[in-house]
N, C-alpha and C positions, 0 to 999 in steps of 0.2 A: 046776103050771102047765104049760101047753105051749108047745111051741116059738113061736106066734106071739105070745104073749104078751111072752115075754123078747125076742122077734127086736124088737118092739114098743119094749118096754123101753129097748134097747139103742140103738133110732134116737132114741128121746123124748132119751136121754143126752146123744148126740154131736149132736145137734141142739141141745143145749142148752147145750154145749160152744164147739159152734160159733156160736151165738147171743153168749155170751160173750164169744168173741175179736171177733168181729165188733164188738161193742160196742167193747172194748179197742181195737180198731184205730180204729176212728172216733174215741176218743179223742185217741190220739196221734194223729192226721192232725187231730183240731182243735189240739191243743197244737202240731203243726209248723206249721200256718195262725198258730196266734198267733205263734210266735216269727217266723215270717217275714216277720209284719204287721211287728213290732216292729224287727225287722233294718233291713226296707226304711223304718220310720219315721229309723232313725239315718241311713243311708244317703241318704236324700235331702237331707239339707244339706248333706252332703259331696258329692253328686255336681255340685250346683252349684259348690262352688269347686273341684271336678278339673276340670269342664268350662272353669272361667277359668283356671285353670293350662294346662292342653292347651293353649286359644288364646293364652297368653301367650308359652310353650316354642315354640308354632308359630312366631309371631311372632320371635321370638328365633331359631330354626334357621334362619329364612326370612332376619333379619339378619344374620345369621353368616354363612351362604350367600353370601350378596352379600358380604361382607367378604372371604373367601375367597377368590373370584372375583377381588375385586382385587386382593388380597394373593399371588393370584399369578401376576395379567398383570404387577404392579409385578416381583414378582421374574425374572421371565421377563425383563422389560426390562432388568433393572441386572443378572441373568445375560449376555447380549446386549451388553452395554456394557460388561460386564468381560472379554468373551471378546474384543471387539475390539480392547483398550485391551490386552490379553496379547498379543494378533496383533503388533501395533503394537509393544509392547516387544520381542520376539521379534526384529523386524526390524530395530530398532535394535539391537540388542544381535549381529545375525550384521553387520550394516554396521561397528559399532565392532571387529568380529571382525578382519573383512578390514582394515579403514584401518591396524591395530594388527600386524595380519601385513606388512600391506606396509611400515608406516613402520619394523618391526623388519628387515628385510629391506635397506631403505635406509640402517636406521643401521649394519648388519653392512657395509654394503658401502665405506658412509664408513670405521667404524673400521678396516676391514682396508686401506684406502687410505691414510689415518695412519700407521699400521702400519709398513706397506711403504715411505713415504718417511720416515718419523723412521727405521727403516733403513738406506736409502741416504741421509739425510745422515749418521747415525753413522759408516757406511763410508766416504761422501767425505771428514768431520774426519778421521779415524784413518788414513786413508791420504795425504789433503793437507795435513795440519798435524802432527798427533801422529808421524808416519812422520819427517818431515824433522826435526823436534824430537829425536827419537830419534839422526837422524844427526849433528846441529848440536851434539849432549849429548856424543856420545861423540867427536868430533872437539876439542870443548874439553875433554874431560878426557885426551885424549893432549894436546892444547901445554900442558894444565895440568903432566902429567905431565913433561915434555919442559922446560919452560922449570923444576920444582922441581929436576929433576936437574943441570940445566946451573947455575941459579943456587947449586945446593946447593956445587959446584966441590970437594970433595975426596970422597974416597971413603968410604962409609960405615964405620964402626966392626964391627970382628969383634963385638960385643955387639948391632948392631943386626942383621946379618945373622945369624946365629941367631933371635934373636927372629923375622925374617922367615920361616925357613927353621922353624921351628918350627910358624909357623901351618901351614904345606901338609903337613905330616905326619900 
């Protein structure tokens, strides 16, 4: 045989190779048309109820949204009302400060004025009564002394002056 023969040959092959896959492909590109047919058959009842979900969830983001919104101008406000209402304690609380300094400050100055006159009246008792008392004591215990000796009239016993003279030893 000669070359044009087999060269022949050899095209008639892979032409018939390639007629084959060709077929093969068209197959499976009909098998992927069915399965896709199929897919999109399951898929279209579902896509209606995703579609009602979507607008449901929208719905719902959309009231939430709003909810939020007000949920928090409200807390903005009772923030705002609590920071005033701290202001507020604040400044009672530096007023009761100071009235609390000053009324301690008043009472120091009372007690130390107490103080100072219980003081000078214990000075003035102990010097205008307790002082002359002191003297008034010891002037009665010389005439006490004075009038025991004179009424005693004789002279003490050598037994009692020892004893006396004993103690100072």
């Amino acid at each position: 045989m000669d070359n044009q023969t087999i060269f022949l040959a050899l095209i008639a092959a892979f032409v018939a190779i390639s007629a084959i896959a060709l077929i093969f492909q068209a197959a499976m590109l009909y098998g992927t048309y069915k399965a896709s047919r199929e897919l999109r058959d399951r898929i279209m009842p579902l896509a209606t109820k995703v579609e009602a979900l979507v607008e449901t969830s929208r719905t719902a983001v959309d009231e939430a949204r709003i909810k939020i919104v007000e949920i928090t101008t409200r807390t903005n406000q009772i923030l705002d009302v609590a920071k005033r209402q701290m202001e507020t304690v604040e400044e009672l609380l530096q007023d009761a400060s100071v009235r609390t300094r000053n009324q301690m400050a008043h009472v120091e100055i009372v007690v130390d004025d107490a103080l100072s006159r219980a003081q000078e009246t214990v000075e003035l008792v102990h010097r205008g009564i307790l002082a002359p008392i002191r003297g008034i004591n010891g002037v009665a215990a010389g005439v006490r002394a004075a009038l025991h000796f004179l009424l005693r009239g004789s002279r003490p016993s050598p037994d009692q002056v020892t004893v006396d003279e004993e103690m100072f030893i």
